[in-house]
C-alpha positions as CSV (number, residue, x, y, z in Angstrom):
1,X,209.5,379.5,109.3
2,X,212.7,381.6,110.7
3,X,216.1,380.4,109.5
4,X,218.7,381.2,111.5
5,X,222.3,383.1,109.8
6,X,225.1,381.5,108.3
7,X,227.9,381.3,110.8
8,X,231.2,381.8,109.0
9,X,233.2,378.9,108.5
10,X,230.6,376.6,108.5
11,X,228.8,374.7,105.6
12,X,226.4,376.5,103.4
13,X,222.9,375.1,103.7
14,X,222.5,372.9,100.8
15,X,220.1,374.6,97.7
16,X,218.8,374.8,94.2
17,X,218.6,377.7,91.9
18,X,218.2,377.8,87.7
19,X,221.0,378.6,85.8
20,X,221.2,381.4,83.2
21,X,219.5,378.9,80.5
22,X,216.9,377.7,83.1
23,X,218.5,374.3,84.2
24,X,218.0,373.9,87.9
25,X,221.4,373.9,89.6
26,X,222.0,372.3,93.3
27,X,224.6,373.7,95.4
28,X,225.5,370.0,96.5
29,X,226.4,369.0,93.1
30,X,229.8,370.9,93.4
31,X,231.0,369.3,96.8
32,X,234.5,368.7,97.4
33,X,235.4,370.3,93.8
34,X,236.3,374.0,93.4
35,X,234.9,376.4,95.3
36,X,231.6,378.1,94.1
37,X,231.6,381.9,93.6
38,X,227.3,382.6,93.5
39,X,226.2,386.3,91.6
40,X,222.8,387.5,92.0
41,X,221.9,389.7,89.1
42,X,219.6,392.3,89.3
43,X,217.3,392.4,86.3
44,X,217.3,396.0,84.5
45,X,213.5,396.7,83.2
């Protein structure tokens, strides 16, 4: 399945990740509050 790209200005599609103590964390949770700043950390072996 192809997803098309994010167009600016539009809503993000919504999502779920884990947080950094493994709680899953949906993106939809934080509507209409502050905005949401996401970090993708690269794991250093």
């Amino acid at each position: 399945m192809t997803q098309g790209l994010i167009t600016p200005g539009e809503p993000a599609p919504d999502f779920e990740l884990a947080d950094t103590h493994g709680n899953l964390v949906r993106l939809s949770s934080f509507y209409g509050g502050k905005p949401v700043v996401l970090a993708f950390l690269r794991g250093f072996s």
